[in-house]
Every structure is written in C-alpha cells, then in structure tokens.
C-alpha positions as CSV (number, residue, x, y, z in Angstrom):
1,X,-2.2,28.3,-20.5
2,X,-4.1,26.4,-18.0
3,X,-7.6,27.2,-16.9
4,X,-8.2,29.4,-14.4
5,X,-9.8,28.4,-11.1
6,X,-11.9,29.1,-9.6
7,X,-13.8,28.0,-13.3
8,X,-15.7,30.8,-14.8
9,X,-16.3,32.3,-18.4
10,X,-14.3,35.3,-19.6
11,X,-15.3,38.6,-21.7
12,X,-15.4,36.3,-25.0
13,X,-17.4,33.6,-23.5
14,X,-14.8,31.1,-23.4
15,X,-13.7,29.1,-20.5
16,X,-11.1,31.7,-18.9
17,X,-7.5,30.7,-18.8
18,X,-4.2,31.4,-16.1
19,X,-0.8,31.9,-17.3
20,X,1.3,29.3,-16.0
21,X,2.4,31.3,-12.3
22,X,-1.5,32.1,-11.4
23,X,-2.5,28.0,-12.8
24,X,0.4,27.1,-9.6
25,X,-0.7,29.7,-7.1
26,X,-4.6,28.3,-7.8
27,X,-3.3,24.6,-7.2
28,X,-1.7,25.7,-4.0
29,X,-4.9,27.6,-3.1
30,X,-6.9,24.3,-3.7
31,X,-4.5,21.9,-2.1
32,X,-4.5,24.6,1.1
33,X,-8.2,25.1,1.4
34,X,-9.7,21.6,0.6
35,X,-10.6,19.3,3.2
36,X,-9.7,15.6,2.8
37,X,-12.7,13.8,2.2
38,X,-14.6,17.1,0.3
39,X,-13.7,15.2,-3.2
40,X,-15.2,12.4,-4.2
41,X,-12.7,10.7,-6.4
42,X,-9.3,11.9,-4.5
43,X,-10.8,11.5,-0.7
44,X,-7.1,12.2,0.3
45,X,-6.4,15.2,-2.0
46,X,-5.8,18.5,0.8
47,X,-4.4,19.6,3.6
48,X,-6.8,19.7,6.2
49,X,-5.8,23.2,7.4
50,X,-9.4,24.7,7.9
51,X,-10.5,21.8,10.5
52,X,-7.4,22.9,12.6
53,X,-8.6,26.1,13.0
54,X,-10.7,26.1,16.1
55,X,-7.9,24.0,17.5
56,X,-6.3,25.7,20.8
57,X,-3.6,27.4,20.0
58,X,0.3,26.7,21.2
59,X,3.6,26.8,19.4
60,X,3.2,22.9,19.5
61,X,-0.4,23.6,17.4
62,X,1.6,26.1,15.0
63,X,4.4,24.3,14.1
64,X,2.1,20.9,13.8
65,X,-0.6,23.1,11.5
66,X,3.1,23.8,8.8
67,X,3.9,20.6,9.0
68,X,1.0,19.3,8.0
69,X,0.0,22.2,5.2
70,X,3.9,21.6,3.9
71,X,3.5,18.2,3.7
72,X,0.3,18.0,1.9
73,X,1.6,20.7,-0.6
74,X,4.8,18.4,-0.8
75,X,2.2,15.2,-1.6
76,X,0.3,17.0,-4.2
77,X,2.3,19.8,-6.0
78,X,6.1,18.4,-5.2
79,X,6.5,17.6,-9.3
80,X,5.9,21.5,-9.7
81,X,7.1,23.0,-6.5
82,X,9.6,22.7,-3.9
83,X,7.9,24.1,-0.8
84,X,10.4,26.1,1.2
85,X,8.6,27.6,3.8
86,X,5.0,28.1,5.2
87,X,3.7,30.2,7.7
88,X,0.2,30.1,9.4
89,X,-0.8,32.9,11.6
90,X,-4.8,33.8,12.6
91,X,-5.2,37.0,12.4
92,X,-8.8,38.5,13.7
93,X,-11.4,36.4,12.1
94,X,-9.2,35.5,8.8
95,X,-6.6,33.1,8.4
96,X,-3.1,33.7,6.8
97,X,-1.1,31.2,5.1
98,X,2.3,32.5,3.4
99,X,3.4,29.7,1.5
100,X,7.2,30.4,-0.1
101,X,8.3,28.1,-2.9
102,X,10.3,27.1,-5.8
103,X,8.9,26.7,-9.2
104,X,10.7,23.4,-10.7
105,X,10.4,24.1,-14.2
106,X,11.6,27.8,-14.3
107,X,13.6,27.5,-10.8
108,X,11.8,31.0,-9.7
109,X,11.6,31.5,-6.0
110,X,7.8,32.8,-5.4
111,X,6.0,33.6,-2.4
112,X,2.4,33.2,-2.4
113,X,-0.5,34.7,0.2
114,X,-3.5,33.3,1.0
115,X,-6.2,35.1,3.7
116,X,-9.4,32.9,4.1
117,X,-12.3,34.6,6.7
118,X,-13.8,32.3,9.3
C-alpha cells in the first residue's frame, strides 16, 4: 500500500492509503498536471501540459503536446510503466488526456483518464 494522493485522512484518522494500481494512476496524474518549476526540489519534475493549453491549435500542436506528455511520463514513471499511447483532446472548457500503459511489475495493460477544467 502506498499513500493515496491527493494526501488526506481516512475514516480511522490515519493517513489514507492506494492499492498499488490507484498509487500508479496518482503518479501519472501528478507527473500530467505539474508544471516544471511548481516543485521546489525537482524544478524539472512534469510535463508541462497545462501551459500548452492556450496554445493554437494544429495537428503539428497535437502531436507536439503527446510527445512531450509521453516523454515526461517516460522520464519520471518509465521504472513502473511503459507508456504506450497518449491522447490529448480539449474538449469544451476541460481537457482530456487518455494515457494507455503497461504496468512493469505485473505486465497489465491499463488505460487511465484524466479530465482537468480550464
């Protein structure tokens, strides 16, 4: 058991804890959803995805925006994941990442969503 993110207490008043599939889908949430430069001792550590998004859009745009969320998931996570495919897509005022992977330890194939409003 890891704990579970984002931090809080659970129903016995002990730090609440994720089974090891949530603890991997809340690392890929962070990774997604962090801006390089928001942590103070990994300035590096996330993907940069939420500055991109008032970027205007193109295919060129799209397929730049997965790069560069597959790559930072492949710089942080690649010891627990094998990223095999991400997907961005705006939809109204939220934004969709489908991020599909493999789980290393268990070799699992899992696909994870992620909708953030902007």
């Amino acid at each position: 058991m890891q704990i579970d993110y984002p931090f809080h207490i659970d129903g016995r008043g002990c730090t609440a804890a994720a089974a090891d599939a949530s603890h991997l889908r809340d690392l890929i949430e962070q990774v997604l959803f962090t801006a390089p430069g928001e942590r103070v001792n990994r300035p590096a550590f996330g993907s940069g995805l939420m500055q991109l998004l008032f970027a205007p859009g193109s295919p060129e745009m799209a397929t730049a925006t997965q790069f560069l969320v597959q790559g930072a998931l492949q710089q942080w996570l690649g010891d627990l994941i094998q990223v095999e495919a991400v997907q961005v897509e705006s939809q109204d005022a939220a934004l969709v990442v489908t991020v599909r992977y493999l789980v290393r330890r268990s070799q699992q194939r899992q696909i994870a969503e992620f909708t953030r409003e902007v």
